[in-house]
Structure formats: C-alpha cells, structure tokens
PLY file of the C-alpha trace (Angstrom):
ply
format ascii 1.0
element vertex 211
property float x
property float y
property float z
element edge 210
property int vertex1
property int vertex2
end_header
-52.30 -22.76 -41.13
-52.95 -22.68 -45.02
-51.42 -21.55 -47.57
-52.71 -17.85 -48.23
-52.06 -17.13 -44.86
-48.09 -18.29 -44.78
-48.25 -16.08 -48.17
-49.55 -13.07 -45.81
-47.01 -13.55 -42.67
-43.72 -14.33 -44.80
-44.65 -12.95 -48.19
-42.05 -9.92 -47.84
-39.29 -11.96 -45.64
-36.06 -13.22 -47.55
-35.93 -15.92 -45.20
-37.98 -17.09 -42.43
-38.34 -19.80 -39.54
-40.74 -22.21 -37.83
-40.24 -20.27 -34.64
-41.81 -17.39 -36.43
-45.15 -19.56 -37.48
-45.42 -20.66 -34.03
-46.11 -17.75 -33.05
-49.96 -18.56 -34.44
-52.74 -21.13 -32.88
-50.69 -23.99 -35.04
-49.53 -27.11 -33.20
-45.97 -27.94 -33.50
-47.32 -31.46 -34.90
-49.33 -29.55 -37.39
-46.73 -27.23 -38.26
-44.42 -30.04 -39.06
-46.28 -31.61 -41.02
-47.42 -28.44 -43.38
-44.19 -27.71 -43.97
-43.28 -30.84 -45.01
-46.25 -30.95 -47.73
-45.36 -27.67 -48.97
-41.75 -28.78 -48.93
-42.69 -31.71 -51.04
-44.71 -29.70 -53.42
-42.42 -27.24 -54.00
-43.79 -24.06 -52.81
-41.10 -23.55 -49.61
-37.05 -24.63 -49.37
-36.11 -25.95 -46.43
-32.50 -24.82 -45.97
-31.87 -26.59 -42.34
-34.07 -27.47 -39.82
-36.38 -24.86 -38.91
-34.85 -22.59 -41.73
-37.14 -22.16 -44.81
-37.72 -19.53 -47.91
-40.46 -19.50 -50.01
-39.66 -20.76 -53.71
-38.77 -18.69 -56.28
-42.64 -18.07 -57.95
-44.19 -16.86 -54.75
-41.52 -14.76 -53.13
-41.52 -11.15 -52.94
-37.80 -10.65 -51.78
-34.82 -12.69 -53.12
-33.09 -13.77 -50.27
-29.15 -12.55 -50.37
-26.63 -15.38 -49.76
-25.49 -13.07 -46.46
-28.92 -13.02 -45.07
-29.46 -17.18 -45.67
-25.74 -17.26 -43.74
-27.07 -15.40 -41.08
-29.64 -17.49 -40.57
-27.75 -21.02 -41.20
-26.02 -20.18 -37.99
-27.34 -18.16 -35.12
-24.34 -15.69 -33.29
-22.40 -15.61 -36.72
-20.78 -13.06 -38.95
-19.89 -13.45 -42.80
-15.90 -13.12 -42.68
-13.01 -14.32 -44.32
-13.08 -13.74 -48.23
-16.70 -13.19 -48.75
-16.48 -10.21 -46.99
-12.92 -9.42 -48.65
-14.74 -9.70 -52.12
-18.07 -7.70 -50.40
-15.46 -4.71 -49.36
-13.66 -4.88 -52.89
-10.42 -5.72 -51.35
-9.82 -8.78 -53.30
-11.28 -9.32 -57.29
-12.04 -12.93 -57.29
-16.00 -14.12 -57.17
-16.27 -15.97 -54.06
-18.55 -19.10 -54.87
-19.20 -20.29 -51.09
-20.19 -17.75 -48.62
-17.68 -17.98 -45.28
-19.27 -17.01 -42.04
-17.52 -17.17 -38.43
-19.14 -18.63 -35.73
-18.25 -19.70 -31.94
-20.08 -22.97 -32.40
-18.58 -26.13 -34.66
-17.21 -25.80 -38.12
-19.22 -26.96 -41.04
-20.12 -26.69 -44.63
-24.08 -26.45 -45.36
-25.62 -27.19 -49.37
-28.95 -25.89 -49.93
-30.73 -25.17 -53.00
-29.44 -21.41 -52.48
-26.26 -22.29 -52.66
-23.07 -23.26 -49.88
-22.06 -21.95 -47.05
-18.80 -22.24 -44.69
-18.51 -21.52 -41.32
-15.58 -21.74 -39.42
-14.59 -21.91 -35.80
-12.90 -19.28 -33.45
-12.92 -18.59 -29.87
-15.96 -16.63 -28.68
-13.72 -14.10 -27.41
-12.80 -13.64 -30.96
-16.57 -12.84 -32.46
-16.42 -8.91 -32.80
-15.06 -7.00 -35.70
-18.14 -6.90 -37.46
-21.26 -4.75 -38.36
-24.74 -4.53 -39.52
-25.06 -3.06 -43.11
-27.66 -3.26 -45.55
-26.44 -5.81 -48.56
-29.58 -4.53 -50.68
-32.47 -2.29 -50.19
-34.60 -4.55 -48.04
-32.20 -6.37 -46.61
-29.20 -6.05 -43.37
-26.92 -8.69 -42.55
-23.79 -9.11 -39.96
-20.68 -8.79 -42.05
-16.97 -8.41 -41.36
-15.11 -5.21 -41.52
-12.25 -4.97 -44.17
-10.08 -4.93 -41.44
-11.44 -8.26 -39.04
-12.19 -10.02 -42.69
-8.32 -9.67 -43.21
-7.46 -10.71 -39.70
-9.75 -13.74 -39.79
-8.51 -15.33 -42.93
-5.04 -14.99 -41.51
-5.51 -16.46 -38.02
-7.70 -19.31 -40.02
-5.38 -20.08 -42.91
-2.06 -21.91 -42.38
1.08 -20.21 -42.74
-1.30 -16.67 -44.17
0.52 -14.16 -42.05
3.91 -14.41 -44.52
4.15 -12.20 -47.34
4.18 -14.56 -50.34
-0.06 -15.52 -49.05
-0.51 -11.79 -48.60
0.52 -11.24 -52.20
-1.13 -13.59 -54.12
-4.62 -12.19 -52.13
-3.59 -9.51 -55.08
-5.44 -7.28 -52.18
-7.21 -3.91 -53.85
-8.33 -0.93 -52.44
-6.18 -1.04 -49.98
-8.02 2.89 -48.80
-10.83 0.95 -47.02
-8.54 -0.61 -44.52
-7.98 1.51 -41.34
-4.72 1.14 -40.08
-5.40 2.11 -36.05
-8.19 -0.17 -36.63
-6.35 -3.41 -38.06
-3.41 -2.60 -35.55
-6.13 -2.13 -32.41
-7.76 -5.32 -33.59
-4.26 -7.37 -34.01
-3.72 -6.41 -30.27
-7.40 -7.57 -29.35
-6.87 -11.13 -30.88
-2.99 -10.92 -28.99
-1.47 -13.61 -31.11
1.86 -13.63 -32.45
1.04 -15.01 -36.08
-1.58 -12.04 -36.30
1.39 -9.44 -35.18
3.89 -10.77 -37.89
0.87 -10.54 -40.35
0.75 -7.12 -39.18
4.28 -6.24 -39.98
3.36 -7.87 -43.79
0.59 -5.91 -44.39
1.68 -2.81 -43.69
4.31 -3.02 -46.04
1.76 -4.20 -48.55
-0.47 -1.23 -47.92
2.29 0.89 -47.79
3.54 -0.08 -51.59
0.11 0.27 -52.70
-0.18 3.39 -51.53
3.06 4.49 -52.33
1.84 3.49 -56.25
-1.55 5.39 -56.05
0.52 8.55 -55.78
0 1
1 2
2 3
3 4
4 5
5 6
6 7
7 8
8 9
9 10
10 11
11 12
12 13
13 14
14 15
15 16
16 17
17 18
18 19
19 20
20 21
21 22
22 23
23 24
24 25
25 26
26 27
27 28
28 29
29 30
30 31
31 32
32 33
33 34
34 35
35 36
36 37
37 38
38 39
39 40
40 41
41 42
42 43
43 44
44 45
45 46
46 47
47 48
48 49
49 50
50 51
51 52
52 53
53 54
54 55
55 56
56 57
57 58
58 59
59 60
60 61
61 62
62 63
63 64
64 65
65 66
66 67
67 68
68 69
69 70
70 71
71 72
72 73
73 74
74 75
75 76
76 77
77 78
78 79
79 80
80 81
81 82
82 83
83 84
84 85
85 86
86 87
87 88
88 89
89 90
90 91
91 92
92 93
93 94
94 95
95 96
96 97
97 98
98 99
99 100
100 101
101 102
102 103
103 104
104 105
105 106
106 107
107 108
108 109
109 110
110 111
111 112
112 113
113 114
114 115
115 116
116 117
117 118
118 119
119 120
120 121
121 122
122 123
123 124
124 125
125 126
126 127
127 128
128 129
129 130
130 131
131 132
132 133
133 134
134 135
135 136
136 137
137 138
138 139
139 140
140 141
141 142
142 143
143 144
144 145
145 146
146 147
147 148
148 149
149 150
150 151
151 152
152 153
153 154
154 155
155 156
156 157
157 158
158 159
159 160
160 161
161 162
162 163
163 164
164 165
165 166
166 167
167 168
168 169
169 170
170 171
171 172
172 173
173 174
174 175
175 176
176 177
177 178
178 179
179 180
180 181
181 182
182 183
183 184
184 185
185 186
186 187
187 188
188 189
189 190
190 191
191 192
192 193
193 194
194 195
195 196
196 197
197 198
198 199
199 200
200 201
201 202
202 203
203 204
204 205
205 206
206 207
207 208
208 209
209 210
C-alpha cells in the first residue's frame, strides 16, 4: 500500500485501524512494516497496537478524545466525570478522559492525550448511548444518570453526602429521577441505594432553589 492510497481509504476517518487496511491485497508483514515507516516519519500516530490516526497536516477530521476512547478499548463507554462534564452536570475541565470497560483497568498516554478506563462487572455495561460529540463524529457515552452511578460505585466512600457536595453537581434538570432510581435497582447494591437517598436530597435543594 502507498501513501496516496492510505490518504484515499482513511483521509475522512478520525481514527482508524490495521484491521481496516487489511481489508486490501497487503500482507500483514507488509502492513507492519508501512506503518512503522510512516510512524517513524511522522505522517500516522500510533495510539496502541493496531490503533492509528493520521497526523495533524494530513487529516481531514480531528479526532475527538471520546472517539480515540472508543477505540483504545473495544466494548467500552466514556463514564464517570467525563461524561459528568460532557452532560454539564459538573463545571470542572476533565483533563483525562474515563471510559468503563468489562476488561482490566488501565491508564493509556498517547500523543492525543490520556485515557482511564476502569473495571466493572459486565453485567454492569449498560446505561449508555450513542450521540454525536461533533458533526462527523458518534461515540458511546454515559447518560447523566449511569455517569453519576458509576463514579459512585467506583469511588470510595462517594455515596455520602459530603462527596456528593463537593461534585458542586449543576443542572441537576438533565437527571431523570425514574431513570437514576430504575438504574440503582439494576446495579442492586446497597452503597448505590444510600447514594440514592443523597442525591435526591441534593436534587431536591437544587430544585427547590431554581424556583
């Protein structure tokens, strides 16, 4: 494969993978080793094995950190407070994207930044959705209300009210109640129902003082 013609397959894709180029009459030997030149050149990032986006001169599409999550780790959702910051519901910049995954915990640096990803049961991976985090690109993201749940089952001692309150949680409107209670009762843990109790006296103040 040469150059002009990775150009022409992945031009337009924020992030792409070898699996994809295999797809063409390229060797896996060959592939390898093409990568690795145009690694060492500088023309594509390799973010993992088998993960790559073109550099920053010859892409089309500027890869958002959700999409490059989504791709670190296969069967994985962007949770925790990423997604609390992508929802609004808390105002600090997050600097490390947090994901969720079934598989082991681990914290990837690539040239595109870091990334988290944490470990729960596989019975635990639902909550979350498809949206669009720009025009030309989708990735799988937490709901406000599994984001919330998440960082509590994850985070030691979150489900008491002092944690809660020093989230400084905001718009406190996007969180369904039925759905946070529904998805307390799906995870059945007893640190997620006393969170429960905690947060709906927190969204119960804040609405209270929106009126």
């Amino acid at each position: 494969m040469k150059w002009p013609e990775l150009l022409e397959l992945v031009g337009h894709e924020p992030v792409f993978t070898a699996n994809l180029l295999r797809a063409g009459m390229v060797s896996d030997g060959q592939l390898r080793l093409q990568l690795t030149r145009w690694t060492k050149a500088g023309k594509v990032i390799k973010l993992r094995r088998g993960v790559y986006v073109l550099a920053a001169p010859y892409r089309k599409v500027e890869p958002h950190p959700f999409v490059i999550a989504n791709y670190l780790r296969k069967n994985s959702y962007v949770s925790l407070q990423s997604a609390l910051a992508y929802h609004g519901l808390i105002p600090e910049h997050v600097p490390v994207v947090m994901s969720v995954t079934a598989a082991r915990p681990e914290n990837v640096q690539t040239m595109m930044g870091n990334f988290g990803f944490r470990h729960v049961h596989r019975s635990h991976l639902f909550g979350y959705e498809q949206v669009a985090v720009s025009r030309q690109q989708d990735a799988f993201v937490a709901t406000p209300e599994k984001a919330l749940l998440d960082l509590v089952y994850l985070t030691p001692r979150a489900e008491q009210l002092p944690y809660l309150q020093q989230l400084r949680l905001q718009n406190l409107n996007v969180v369904n109640r039925q759905v946070l209670t529904d998805f307390v009762y799906r995870f059945d843990k007893r640190k997620l129902h006393r969170a429960l109790r905690n947060l709906s006296l927190i969204i119960d103040e804040d609405a209270y003082e929106s009126l």
